[in-house]
C-alpha positions as CSV (number, residue, x, y, z in Angstrom):
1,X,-109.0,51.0,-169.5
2,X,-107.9,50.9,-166.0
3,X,-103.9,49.8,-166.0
4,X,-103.2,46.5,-164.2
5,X,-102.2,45.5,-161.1
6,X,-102.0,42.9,-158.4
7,X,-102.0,39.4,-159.7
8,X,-103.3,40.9,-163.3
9,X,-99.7,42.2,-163.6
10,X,-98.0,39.5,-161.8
11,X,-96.7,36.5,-164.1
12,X,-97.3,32.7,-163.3
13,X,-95.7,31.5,-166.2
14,X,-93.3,32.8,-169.3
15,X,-92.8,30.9,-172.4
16,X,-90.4,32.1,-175.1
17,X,-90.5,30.4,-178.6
18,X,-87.8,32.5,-180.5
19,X,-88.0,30.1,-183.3
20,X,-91.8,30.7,-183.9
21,X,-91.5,34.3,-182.4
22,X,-94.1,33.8,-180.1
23,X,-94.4,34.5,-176.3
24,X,-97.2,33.5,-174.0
25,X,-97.7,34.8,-170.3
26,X,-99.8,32.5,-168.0
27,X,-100.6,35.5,-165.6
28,X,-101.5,35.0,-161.7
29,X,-104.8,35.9,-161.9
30,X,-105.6,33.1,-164.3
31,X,-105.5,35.0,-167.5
32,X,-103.3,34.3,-170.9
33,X,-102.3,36.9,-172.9
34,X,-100.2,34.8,-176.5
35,X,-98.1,37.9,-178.1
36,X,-96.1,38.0,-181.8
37,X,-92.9,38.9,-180.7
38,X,-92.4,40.9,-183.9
39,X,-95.7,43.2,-182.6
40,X,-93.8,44.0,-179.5
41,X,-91.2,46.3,-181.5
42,X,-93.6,49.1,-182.2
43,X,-94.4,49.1,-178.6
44,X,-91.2,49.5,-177.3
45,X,-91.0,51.9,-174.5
46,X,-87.3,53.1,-174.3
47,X,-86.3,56.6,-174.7
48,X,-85.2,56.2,-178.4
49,X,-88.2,54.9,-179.3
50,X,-91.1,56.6,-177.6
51,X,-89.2,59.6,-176.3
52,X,-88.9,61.5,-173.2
53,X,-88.4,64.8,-171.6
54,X,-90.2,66.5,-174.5
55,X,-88.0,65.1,-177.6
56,X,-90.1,62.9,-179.3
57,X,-89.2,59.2,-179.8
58,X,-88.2,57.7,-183.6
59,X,-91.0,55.6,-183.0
60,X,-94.6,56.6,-184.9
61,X,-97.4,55.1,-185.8
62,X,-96.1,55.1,-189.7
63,X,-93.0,53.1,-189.0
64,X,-92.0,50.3,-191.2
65,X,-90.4,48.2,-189.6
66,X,-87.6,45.1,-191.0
67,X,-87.3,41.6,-190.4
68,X,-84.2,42.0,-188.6
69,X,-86.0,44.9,-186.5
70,X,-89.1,42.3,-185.6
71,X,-87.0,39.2,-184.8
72,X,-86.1,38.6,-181.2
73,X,-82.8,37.0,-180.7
74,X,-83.1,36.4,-176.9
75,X,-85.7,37.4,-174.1
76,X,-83.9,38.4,-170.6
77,X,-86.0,38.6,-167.7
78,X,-85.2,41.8,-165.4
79,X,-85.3,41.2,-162.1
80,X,-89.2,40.4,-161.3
81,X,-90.8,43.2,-163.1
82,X,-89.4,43.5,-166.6
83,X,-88.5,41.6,-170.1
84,X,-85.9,42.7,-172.3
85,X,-86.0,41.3,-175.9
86,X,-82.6,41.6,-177.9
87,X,-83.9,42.4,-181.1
88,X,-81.7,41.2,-184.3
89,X,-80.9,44.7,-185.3
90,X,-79.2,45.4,-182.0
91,X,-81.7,47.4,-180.4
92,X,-82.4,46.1,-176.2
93,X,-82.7,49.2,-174.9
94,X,-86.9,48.4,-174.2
95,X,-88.3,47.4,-170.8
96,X,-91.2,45.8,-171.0
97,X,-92.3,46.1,-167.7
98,X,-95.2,43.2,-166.6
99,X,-97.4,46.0,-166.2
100,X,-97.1,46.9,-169.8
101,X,-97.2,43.9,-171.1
102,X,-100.6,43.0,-169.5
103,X,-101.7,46.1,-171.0
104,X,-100.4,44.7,-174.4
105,X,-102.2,41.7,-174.3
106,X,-103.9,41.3,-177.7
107,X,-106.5,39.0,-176.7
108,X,-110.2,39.6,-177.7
109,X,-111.4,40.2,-174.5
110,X,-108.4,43.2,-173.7
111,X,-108.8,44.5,-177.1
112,X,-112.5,45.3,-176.2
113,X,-111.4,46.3,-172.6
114,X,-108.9,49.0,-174.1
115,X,-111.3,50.6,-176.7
């Protein structure tokens, strides 16, 4: 899958329902990705998580992950490319750029589109 750009990767519209623990993006090139907030975590692309300069992140694809880990206590925007979720645990290291997150989107139709 090619990665986004242009109004694909350019948000109209954010709505955060921290209650629910749902997100939906109304993106600019009239696509709507709805995301679990709690499916996010896995995903997260900080340093800790995924890793970088060849240490490897905490992060893998056999991590359990808690309530508390999963539930997002506030969602900051970061200037006009990013979100930052504050997860319950502490951890708000992650930005997810808009980039990423259209790449995220767990829709049918991107499902199929990523493979």
């Amino acid at each position: 899958m090619t990665t986004p750009n242009g109004d694909a990767a350019r948000p109209a519209d954010i709505v955060v329902d921290l209650e629910e623990g749902l997100m939906r993006i109304d993106w600019l090139d009239g696509h709507e990705s709805l995301y679990e907030l709690g499916a996010l975590r896995p995903q997260c692309p900080c340093a800790v998580c995924k890793g970088e300069m060849g240490v490897p992140g905490q992060v893998r694809e056999d991590t359990t992950f808690s309530e508390e880990q999963t539930r997002v206590l506030e969602m900051r925007e970061v200037g006009r490319y990013a979100l930052q979720p504050i997860w319950a645990d502490g951890h708000e290291t992650g930005l997810y750029t808009f980039r990423l997150l259209r790449s995220l989107c767990p829709c049918p139709f991107c499902a199929v589109e990523r493979g």
